[in-house]
C-alpha positions in Angstrom: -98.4 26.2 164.6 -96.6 24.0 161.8 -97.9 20.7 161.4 -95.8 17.5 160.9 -96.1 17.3 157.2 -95.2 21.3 157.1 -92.3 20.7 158.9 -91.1 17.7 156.9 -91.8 19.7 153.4 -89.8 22.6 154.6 -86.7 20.6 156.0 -86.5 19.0 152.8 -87.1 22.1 151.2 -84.3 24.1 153.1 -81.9 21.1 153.1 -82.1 20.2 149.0 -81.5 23.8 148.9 -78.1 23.5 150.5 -76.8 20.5 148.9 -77.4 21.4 145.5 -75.8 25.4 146.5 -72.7 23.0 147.5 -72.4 22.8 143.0 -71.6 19.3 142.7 -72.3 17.8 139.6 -73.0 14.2 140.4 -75.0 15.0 143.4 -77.2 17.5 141.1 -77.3 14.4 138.2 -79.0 12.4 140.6 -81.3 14.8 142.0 -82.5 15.4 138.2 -82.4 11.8 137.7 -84.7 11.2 140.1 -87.2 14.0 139.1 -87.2 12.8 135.5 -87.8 9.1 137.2 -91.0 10.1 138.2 -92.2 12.1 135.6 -94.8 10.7 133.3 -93.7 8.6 130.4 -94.8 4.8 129.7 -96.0 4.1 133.7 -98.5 6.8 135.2 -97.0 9.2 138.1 -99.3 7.4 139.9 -98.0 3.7 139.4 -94.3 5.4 139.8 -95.0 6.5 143.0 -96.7 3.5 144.0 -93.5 2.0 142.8 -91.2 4.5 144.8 -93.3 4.0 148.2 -93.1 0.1 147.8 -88.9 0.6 147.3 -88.7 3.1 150.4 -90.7 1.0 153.0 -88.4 -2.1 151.7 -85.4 -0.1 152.1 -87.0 1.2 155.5 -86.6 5.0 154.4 -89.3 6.9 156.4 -88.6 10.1 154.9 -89.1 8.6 151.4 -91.9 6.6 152.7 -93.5 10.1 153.9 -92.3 11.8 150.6 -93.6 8.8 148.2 -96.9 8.9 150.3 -97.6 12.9 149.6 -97.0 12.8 146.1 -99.1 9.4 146.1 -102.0 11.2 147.5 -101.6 14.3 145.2 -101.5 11.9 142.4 -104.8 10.3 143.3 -103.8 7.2 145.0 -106.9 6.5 148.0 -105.8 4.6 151.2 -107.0 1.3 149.8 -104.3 1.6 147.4 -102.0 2.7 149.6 -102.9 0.1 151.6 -102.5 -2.5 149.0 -99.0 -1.3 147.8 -97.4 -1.3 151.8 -98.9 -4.7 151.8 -96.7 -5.8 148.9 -93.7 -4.1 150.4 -94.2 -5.9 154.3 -94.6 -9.2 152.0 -91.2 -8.4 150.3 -89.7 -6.6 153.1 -91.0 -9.5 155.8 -92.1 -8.2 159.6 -88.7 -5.7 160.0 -91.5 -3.1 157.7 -93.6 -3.2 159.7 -92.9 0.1 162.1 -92.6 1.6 158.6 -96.6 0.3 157.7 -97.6 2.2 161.1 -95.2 5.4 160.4 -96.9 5.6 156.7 -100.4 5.1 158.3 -100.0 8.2 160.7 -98.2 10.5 158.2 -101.2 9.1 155.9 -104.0 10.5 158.1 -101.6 13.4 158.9 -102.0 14.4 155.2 -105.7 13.7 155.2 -106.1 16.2 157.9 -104.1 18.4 156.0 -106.1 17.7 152.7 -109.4 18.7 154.8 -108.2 22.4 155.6 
């Protein structure tokens, strides 16, 4: 049976797929823009990510929320941190994050349970 976070990773999967078949050049820019964003250079992946989850709760993005959150935990970012940076984004963001916090706590422990198999 597919869990959540398998479901989410192939959707995203299947669907990046199809926009970047569709050959258009801006679109595919900013899909490599945003790969090299995140790639190491003079902040950590980690940090970056970090960064990326604290813009996506802000902006109230749960799929970048969960997406920011599985790459934080790959990176080695523990829930304390995790916890600490969607702090800083309900402080910026104000109470309207907050479903966001509680979504990015359940995908969290989602991809704990996943990390335990």
């Amino acid at each position: 049976m597919p869990t959540k976070v398998k479901e989410f990773n192939d959707y995203r999967s299947k669907m990046n797929e199809k926009i970047l078949a569709s050959d258009n050049k801006v679109i595919k820019r900013i899909f490599n823009l945003d790969t090299n964003a995140f790639a190491a250079g003079h902040l950590p992946v980690k940090t970056k990510e970090l960064l990326g989850l604290v813009a996506s709760a802000v902006l109230r993005c749960d799929d970048c929320v969960q997406y920011h959150l599985e790459a934080a935990m790959k990176n080695g970012v523990t829930k304390a941190e995790m916890m600490e940076t969607m702090s800083i984004a309900n402080l910026i963001g104000g109470t309207i994050v907050i479903p966001h916090l509680r979504k990015a706590v359940e995908y969290w422990e989602l991809l704990e349970e996943e990390e335990k198999v």
